[in-house]
PDB file of the backbone (N, CA, C, O) and the ligand in Angstrom, with CONECT records:
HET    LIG  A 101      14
ATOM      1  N   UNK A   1     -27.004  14.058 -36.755  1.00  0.00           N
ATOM      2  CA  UNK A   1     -25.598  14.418 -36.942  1.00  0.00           C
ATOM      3  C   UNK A   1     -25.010  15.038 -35.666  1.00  0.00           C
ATOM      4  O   UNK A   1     -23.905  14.706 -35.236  1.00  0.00           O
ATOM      5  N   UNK A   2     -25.582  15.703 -35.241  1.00  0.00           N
ATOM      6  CA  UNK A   2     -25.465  16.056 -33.842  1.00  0.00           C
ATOM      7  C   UNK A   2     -25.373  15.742 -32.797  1.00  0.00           C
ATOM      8  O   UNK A   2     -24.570  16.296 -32.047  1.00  0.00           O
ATOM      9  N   UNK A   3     -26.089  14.842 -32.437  1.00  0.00           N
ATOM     10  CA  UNK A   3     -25.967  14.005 -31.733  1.00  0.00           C
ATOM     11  C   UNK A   3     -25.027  12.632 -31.635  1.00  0.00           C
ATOM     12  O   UNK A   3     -24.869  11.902 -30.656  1.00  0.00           O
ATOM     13  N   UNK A   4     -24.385  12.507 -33.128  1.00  0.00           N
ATOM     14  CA  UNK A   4     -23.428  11.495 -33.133  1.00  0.00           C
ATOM     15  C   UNK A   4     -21.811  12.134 -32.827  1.00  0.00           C
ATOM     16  O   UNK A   4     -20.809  11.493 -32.511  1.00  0.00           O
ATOM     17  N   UNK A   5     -21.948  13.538 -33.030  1.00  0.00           N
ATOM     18  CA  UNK A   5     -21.039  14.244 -32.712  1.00  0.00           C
ATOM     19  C   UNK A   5     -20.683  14.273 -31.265  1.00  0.00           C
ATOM     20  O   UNK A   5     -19.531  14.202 -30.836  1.00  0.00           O
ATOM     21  N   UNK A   6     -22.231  14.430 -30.239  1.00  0.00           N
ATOM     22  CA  UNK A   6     -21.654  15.010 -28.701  1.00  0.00           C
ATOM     23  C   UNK A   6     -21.334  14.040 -28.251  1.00  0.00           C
ATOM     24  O   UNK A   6     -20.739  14.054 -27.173  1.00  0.00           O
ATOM     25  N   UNK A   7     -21.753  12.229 -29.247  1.00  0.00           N
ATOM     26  CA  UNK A   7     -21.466  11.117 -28.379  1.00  0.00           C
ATOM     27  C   UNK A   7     -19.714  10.667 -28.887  1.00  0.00           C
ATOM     28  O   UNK A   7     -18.910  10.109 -28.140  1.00  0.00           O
ATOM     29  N   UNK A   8     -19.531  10.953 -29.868  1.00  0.00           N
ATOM     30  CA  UNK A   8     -18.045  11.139 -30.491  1.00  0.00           C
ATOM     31  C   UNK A   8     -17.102  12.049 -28.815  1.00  0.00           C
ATOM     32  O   UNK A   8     -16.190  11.667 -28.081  1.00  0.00           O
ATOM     33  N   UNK A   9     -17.984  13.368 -28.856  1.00  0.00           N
ATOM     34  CA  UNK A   9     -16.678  14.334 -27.742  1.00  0.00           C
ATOM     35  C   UNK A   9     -17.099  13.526 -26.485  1.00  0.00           C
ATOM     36  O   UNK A   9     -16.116  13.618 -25.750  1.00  0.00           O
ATOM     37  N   UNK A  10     -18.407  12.491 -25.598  1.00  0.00           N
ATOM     38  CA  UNK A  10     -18.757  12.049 -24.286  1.00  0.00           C
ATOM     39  C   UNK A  10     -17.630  10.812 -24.401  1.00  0.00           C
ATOM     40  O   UNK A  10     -17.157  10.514 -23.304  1.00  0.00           O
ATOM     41  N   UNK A  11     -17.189  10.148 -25.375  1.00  0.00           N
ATOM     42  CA  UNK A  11     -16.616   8.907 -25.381  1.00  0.00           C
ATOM     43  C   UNK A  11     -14.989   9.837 -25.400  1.00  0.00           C
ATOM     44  O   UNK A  11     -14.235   9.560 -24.467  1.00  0.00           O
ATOM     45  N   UNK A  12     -14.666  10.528 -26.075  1.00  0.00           N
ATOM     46  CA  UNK A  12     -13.332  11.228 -26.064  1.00  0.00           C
ATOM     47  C   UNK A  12     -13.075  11.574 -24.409  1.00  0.00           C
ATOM     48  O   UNK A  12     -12.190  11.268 -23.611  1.00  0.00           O
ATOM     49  N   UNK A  13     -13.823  12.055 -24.362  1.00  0.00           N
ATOM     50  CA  UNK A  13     -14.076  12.636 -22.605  1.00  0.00           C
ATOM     51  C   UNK A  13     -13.700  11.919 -21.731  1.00  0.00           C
ATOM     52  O   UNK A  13     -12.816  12.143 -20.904  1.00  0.00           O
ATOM     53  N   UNK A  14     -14.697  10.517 -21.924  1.00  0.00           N
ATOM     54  CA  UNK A  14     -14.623   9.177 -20.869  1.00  0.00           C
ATOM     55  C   UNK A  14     -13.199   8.675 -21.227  1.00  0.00           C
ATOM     56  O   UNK A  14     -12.451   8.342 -20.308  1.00  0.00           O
ATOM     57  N   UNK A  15     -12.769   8.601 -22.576  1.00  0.00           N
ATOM     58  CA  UNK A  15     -11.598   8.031 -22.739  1.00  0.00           C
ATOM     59  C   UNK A  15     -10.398   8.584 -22.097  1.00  0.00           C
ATOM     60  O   UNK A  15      -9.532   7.848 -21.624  1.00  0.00           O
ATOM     61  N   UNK A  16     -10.322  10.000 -22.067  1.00  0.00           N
ATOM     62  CA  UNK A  16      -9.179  10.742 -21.073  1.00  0.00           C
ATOM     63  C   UNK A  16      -9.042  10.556 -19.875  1.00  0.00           C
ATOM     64  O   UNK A  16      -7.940  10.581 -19.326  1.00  0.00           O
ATOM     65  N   UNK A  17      -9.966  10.373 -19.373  1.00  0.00           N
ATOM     66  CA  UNK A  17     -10.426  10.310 -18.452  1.00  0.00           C
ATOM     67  C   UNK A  17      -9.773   9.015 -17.468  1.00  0.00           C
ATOM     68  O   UNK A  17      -9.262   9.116 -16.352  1.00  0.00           O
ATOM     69  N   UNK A  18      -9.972   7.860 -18.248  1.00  0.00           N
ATOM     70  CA  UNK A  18      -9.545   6.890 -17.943  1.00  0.00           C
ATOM     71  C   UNK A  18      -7.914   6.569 -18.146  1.00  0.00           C
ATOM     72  O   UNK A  18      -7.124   5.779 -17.628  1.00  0.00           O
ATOM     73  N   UNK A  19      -7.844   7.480 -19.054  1.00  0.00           N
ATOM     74  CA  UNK A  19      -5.826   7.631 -19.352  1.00  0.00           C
ATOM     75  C   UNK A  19      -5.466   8.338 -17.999  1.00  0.00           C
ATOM     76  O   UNK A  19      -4.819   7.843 -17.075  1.00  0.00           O
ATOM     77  N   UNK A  20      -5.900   9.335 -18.051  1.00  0.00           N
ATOM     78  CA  UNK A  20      -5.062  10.316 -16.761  1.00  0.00           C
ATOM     79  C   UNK A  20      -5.622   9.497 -15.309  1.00  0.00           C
ATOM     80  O   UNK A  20      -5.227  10.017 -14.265  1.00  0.00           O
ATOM     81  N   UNK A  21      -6.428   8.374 -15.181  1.00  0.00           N
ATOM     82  CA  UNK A  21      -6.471   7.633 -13.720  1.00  0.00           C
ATOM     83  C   UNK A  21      -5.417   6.482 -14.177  1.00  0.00           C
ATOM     84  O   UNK A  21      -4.650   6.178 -13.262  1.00  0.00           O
ATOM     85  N   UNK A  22      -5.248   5.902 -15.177  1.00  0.00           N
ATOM     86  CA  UNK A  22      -4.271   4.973 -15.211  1.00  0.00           C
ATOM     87  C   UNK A  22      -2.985   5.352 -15.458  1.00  0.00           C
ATOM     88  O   UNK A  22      -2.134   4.468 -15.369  1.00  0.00           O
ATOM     89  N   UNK A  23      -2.407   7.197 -15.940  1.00  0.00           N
ATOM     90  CA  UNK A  23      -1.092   7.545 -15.607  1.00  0.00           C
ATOM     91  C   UNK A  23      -1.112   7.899 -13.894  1.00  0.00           C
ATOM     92  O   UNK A  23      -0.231   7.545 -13.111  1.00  0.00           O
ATOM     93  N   UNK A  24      -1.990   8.459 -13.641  1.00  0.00           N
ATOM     94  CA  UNK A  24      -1.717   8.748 -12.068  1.00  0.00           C
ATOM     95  C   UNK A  24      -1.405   7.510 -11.365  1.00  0.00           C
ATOM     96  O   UNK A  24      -0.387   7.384 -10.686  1.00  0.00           O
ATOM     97  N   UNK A  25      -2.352   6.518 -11.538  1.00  0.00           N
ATOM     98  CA  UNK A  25      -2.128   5.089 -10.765  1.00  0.00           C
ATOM     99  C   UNK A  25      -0.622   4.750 -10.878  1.00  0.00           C
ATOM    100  O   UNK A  25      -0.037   4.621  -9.803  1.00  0.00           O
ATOM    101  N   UNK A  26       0.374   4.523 -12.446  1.00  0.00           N
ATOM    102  CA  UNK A  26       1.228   4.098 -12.884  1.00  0.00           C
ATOM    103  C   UNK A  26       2.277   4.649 -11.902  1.00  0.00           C
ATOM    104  O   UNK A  26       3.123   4.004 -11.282  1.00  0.00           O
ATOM    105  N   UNK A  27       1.984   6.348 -11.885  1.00  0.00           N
ATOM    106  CA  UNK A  27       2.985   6.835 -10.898  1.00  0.00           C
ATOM    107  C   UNK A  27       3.578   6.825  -9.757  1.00  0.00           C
ATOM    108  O   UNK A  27       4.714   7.089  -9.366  1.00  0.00           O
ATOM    109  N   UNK A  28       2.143   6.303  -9.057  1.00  0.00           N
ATOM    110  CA  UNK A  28       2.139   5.640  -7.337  1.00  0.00           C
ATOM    111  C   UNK A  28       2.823   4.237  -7.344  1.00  0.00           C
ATOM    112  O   UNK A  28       3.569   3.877  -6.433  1.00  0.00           O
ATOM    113  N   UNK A  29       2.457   3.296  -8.670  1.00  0.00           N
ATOM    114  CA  UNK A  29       2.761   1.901  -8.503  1.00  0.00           C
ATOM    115  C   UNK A  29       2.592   0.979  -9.755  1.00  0.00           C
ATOM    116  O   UNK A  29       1.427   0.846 -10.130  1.00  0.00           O
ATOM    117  N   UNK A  30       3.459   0.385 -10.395  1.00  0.00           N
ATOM    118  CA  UNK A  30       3.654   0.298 -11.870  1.00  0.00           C
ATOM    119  C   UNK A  30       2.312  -0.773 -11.430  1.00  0.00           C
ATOM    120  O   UNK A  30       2.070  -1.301 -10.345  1.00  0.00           O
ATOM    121  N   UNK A  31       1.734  -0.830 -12.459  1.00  0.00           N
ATOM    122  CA  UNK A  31       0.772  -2.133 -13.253  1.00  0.00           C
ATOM    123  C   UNK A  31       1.088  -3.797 -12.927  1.00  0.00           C
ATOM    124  O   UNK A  31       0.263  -4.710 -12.902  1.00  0.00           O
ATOM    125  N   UNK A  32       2.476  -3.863 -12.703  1.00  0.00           N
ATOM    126  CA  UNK A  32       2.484  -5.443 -12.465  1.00  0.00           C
ATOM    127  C   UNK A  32       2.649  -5.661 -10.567  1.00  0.00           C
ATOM    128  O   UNK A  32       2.530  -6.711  -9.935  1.00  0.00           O
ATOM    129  N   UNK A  33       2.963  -4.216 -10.020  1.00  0.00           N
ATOM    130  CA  UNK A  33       2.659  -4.802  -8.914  1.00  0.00           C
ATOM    131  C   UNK A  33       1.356  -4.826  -7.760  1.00  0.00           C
ATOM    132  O   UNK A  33       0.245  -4.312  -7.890  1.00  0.00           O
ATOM    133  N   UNK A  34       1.941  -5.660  -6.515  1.00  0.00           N
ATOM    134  CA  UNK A  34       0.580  -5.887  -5.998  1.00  0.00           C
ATOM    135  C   UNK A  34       0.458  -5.119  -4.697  1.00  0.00           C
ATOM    136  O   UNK A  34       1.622  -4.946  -4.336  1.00  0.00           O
ATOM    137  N   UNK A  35      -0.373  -4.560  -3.793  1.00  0.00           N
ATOM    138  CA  UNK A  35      -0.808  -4.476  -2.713  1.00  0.00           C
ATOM    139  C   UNK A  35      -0.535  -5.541  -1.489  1.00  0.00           C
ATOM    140  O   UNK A  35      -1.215  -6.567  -1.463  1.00  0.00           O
ATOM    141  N   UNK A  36       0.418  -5.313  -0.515  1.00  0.00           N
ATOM    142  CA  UNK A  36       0.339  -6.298   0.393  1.00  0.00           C
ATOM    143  C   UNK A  36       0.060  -5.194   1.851  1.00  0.00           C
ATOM    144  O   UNK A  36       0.619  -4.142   2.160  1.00  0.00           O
ATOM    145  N   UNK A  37      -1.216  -6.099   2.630  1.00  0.00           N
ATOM    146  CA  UNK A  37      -1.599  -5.757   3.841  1.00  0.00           C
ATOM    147  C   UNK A  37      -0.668  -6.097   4.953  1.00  0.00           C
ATOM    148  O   UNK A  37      -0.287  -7.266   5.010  1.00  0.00           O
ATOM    149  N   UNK A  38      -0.230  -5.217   5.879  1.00  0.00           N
ATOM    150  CA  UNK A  38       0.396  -5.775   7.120  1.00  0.00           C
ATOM    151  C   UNK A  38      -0.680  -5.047   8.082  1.00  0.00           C
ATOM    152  O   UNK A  38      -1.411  -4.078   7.877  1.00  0.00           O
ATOM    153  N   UNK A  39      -0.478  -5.983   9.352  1.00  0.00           N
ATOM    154  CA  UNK A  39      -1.462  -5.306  10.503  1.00  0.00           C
ATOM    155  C   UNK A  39      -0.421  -5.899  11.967  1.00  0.00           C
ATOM    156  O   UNK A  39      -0.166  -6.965  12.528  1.00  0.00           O
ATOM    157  N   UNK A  40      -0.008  -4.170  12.116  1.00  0.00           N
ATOM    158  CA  UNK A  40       1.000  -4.242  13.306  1.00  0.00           C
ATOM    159  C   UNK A  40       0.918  -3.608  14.838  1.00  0.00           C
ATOM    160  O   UNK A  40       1.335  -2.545  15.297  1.00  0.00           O
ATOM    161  N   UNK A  41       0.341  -4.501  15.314  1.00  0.00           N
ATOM    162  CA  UNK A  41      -0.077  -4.402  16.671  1.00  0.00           C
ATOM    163  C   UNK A  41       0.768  -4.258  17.592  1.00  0.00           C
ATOM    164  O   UNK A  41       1.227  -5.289  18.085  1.00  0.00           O
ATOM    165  N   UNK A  42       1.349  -2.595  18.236  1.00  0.00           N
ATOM    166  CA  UNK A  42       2.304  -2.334  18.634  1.00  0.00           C
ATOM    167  C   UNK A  42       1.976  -2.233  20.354  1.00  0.00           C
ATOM    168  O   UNK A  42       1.048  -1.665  20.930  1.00  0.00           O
ATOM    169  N   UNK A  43       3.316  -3.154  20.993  1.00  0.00           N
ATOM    170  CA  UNK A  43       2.816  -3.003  22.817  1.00  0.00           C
ATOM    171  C   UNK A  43       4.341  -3.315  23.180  1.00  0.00           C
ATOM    172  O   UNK A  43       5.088  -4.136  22.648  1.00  0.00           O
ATOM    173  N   UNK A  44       4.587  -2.465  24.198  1.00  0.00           N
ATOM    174  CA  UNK A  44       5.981  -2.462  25.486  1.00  0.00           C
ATOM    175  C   UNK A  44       5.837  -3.773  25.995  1.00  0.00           C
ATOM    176  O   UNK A  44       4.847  -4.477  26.196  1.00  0.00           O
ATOM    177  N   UNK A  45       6.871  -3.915  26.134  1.00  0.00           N
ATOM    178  CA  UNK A  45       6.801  -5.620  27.254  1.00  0.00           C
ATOM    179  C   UNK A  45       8.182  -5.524  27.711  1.00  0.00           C
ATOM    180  O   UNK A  45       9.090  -4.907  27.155  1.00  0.00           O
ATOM    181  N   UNK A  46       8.249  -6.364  29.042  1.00  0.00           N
ATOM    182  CA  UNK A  46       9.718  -5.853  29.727  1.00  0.00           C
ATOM    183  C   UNK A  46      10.395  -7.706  28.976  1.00  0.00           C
ATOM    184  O   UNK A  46      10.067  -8.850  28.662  1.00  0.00           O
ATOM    185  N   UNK A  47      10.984  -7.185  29.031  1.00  0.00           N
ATOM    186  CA  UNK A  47      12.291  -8.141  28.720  1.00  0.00           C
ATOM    187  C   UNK A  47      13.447  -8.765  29.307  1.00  0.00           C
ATOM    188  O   UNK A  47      14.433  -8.340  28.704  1.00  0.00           O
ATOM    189  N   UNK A  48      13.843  -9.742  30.386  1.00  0.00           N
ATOM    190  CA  UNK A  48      14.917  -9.948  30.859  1.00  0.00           C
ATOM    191  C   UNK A  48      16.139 -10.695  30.387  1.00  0.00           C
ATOM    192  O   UNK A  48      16.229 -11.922  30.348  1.00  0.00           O
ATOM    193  N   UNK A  49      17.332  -9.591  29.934  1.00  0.00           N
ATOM    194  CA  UNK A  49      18.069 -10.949  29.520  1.00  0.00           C
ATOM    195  C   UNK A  49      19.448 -10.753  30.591  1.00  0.00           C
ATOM    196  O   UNK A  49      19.731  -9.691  31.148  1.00  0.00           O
ATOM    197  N   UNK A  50      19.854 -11.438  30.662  1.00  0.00           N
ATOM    198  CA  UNK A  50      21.054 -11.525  31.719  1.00  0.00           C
ATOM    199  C   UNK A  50      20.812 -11.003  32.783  1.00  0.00           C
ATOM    200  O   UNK A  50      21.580 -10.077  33.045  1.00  0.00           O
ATOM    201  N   UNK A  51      19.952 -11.239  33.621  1.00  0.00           N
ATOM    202  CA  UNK A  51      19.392 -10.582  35.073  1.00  0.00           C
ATOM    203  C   UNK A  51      19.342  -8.834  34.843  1.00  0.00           C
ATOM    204  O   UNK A  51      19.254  -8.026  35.768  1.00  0.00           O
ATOM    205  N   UNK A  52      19.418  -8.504  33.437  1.00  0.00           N
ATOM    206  CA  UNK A  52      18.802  -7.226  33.300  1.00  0.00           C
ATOM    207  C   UNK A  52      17.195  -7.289  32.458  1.00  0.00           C
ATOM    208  O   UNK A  52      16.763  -7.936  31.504  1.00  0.00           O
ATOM    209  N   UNK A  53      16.552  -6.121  33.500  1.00  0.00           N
ATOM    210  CA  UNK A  53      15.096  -6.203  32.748  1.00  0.00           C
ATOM    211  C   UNK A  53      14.977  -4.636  31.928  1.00  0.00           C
ATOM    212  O   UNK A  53      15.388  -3.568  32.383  1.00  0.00           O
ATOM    213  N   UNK A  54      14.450  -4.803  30.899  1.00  0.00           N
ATOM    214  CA  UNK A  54      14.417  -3.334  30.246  1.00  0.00           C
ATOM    215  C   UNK A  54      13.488  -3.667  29.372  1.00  0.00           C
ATOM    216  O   UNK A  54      13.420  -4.824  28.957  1.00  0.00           O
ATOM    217  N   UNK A  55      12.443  -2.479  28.873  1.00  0.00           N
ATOM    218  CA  UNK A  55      11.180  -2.349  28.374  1.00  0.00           C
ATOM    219  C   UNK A  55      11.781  -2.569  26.459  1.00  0.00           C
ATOM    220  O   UNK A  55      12.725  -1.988  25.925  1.00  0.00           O
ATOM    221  N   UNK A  56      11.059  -3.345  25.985  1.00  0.00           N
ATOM    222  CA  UNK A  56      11.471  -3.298  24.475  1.00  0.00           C
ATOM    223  C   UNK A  56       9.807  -3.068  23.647  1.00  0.00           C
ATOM    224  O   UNK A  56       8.699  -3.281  24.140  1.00  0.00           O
ATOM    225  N   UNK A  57      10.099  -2.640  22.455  1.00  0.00           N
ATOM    226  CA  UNK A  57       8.706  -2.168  21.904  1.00  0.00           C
ATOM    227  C   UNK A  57       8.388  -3.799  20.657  1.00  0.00           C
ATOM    228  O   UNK A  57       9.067  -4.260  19.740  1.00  0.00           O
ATOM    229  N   UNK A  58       7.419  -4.099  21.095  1.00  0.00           N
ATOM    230  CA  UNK A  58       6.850  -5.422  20.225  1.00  0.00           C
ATOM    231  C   UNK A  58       6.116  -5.076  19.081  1.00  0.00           C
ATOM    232  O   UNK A  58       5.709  -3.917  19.010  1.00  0.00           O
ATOM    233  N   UNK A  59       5.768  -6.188  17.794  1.00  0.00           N
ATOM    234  CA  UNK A  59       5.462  -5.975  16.899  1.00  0.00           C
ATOM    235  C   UNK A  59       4.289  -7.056  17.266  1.00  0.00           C
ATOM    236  O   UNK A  59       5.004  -8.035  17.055  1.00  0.00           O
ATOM    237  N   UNK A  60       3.065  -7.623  17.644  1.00  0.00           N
ATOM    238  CA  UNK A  60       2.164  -9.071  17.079  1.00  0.00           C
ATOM    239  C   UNK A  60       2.639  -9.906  18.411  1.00  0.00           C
ATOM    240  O   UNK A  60       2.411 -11.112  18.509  1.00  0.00           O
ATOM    241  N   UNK A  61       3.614  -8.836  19.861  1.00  0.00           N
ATOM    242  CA  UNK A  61       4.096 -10.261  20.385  1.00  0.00           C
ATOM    243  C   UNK A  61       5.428 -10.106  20.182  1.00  0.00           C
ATOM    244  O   UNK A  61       6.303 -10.189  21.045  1.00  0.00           O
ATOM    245  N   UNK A  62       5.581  -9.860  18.921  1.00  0.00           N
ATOM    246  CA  UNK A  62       7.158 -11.069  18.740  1.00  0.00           C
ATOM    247  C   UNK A  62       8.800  -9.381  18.670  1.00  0.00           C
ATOM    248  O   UNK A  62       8.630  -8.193  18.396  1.00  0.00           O
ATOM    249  N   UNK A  63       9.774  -9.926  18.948  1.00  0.00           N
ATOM    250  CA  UNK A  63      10.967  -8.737  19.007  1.00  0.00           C
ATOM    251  C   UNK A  63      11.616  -9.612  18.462  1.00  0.00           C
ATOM    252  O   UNK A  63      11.543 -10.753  18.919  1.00  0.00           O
ATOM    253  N   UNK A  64      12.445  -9.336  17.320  1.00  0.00           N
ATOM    254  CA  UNK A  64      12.124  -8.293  16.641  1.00  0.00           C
ATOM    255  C   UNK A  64      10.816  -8.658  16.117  1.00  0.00           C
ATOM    256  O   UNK A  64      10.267  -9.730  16.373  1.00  0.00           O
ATOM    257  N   UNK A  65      10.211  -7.523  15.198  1.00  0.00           N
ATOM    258  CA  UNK A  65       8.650  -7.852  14.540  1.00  0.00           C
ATOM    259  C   UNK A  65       8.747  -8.732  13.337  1.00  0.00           C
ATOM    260  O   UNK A  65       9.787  -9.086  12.783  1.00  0.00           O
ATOM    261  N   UNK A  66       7.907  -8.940  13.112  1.00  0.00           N
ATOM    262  CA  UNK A  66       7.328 -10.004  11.638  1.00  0.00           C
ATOM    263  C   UNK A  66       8.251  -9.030  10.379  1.00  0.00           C
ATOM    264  O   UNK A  66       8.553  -7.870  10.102  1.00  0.00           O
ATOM    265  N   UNK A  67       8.391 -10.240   9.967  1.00  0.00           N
ATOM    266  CA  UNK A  67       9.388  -9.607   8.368  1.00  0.00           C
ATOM    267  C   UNK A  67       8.119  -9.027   7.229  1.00  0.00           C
ATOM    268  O   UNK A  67       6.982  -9.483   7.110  1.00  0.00           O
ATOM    269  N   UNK A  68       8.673  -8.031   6.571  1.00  0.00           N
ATOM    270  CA  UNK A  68       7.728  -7.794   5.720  1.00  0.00           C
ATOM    271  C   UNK A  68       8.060  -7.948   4.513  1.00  0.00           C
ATOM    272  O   UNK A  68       8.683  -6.949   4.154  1.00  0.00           O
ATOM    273  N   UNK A  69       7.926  -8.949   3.421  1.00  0.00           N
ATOM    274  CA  UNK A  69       8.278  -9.064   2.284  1.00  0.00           C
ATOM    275  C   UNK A  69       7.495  -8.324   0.987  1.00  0.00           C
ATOM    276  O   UNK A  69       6.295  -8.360   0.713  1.00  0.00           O
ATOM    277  N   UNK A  70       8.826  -7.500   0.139  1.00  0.00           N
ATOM    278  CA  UNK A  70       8.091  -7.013  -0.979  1.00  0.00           C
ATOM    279  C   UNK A  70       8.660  -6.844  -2.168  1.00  0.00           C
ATOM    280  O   UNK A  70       9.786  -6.353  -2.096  1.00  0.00           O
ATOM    281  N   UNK A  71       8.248  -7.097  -3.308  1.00  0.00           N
ATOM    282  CA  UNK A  71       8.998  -7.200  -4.515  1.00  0.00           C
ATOM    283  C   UNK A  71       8.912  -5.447  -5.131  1.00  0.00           C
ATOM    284  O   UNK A  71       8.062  -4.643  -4.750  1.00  0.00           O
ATOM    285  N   UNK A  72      10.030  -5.144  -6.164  1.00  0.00           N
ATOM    286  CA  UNK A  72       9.823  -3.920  -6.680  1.00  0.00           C
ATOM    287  C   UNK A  72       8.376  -3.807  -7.007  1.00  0.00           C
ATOM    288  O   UNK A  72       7.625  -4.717  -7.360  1.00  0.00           O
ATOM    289  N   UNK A  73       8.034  -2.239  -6.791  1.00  0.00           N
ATOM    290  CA  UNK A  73       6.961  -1.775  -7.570  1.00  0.00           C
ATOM    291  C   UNK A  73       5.576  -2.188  -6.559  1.00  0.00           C
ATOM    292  O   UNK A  73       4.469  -1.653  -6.630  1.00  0.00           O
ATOM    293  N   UNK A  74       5.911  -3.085  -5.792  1.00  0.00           N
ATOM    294  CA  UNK A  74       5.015  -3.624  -4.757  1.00  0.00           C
ATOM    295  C   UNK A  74       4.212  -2.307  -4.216  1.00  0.00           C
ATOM    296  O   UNK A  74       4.859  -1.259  -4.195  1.00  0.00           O
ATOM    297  N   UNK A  75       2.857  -2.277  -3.777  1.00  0.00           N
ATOM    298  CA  UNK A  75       2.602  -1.343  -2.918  1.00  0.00           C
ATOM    299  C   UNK A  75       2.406  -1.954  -1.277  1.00  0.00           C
ATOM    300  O   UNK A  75       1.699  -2.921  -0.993  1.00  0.00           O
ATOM    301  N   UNK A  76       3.192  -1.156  -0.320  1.00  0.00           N
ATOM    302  CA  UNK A  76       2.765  -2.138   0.962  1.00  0.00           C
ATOM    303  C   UNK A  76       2.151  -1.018   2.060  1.00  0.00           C
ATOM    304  O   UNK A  76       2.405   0.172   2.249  1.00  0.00           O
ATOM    305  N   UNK A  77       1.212  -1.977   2.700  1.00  0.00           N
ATOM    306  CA  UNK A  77       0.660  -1.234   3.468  1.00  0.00           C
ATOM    307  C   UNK A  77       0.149  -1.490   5.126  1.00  0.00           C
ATOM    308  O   UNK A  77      -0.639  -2.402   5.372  1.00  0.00           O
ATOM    309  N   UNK A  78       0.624  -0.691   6.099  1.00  0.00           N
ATOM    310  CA  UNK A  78       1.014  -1.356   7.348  1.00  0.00           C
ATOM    311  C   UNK A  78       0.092  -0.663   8.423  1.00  0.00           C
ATOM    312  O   UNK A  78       0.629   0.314   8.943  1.00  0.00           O
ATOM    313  N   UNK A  79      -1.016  -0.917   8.812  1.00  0.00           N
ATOM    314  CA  UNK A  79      -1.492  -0.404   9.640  1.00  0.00           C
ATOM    315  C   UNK A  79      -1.394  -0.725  11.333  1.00  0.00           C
ATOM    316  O   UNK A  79      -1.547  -1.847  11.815  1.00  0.00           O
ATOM    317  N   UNK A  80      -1.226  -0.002  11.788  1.00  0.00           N
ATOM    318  CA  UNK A  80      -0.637   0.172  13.188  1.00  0.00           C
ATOM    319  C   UNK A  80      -1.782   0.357  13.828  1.00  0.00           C
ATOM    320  O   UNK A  80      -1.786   0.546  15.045  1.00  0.00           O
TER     321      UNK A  80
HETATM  322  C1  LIG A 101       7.391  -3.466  33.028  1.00  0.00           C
HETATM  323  O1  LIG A 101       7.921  -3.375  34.304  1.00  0.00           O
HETATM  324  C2  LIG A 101       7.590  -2.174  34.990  1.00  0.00           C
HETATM  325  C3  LIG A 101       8.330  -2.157  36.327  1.00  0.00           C
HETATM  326  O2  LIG A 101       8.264  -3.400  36.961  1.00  0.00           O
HETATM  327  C4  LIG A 101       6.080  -2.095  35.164  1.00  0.00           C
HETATM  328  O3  LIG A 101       5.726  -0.899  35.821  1.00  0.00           O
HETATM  329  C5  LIG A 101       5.433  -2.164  33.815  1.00  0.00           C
HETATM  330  O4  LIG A 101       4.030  -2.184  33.932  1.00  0.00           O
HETATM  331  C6  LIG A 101       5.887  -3.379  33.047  1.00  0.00           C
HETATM  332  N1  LIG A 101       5.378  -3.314  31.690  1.00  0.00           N
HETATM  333  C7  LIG A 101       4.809  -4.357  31.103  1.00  0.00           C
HETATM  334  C8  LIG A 101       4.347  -4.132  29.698  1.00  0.00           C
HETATM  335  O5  LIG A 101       4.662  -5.432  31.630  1.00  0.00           O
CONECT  322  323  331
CONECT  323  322  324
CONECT  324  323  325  327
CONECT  325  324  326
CONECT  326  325
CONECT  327  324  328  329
CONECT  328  327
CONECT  329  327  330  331
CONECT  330  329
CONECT  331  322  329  332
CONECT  332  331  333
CONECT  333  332  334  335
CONECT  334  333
CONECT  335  333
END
């Protein structure tokens, strides 16, 4: 009897447990959305346009940088 009891409060336990990581999660980022990786490789490069040269900051290479697309609720994540 006792023992069906502490496994009754270990499963109550585990069960909270798993509520309060899936309200915390919910809060950062609802359930239907997804994780998208960006990787942004940042470098100066001079630039000439009209016989003027001036330093502009690059994204991968490219000015302006790569578009980053994201739907609500999305989590995105951009490492530099
Ligand atoms: C840009 O031009 C300046 C002056 O010519 C030079 O010192 C610098 O190294 C150049 N930067 C790059 C990223 O090429």
């Amino acid at each position: 009897m006792t023992s069906s009891l502490s496994d009754l409060l270990m499963k109550a336990l585990l069960l909270s447990c798993i509520a309060l990581l899936a309200f915390s999660d919910a809060a950062v980022a609802p359930p239907t959305g997804i994780t998208r990786h960006y990787k942004f490789d940042i470098q100066m490069a001079n630039a000439t346009r009209l016989c003027h040269t001036k330093s502009i900051v690059t994204v991968n290479g490219q000015f302006p940088g790569p578009k980053i697309v994201a739907r609500e609720g999305d989590r995105v994540v951009v490492k530099i």
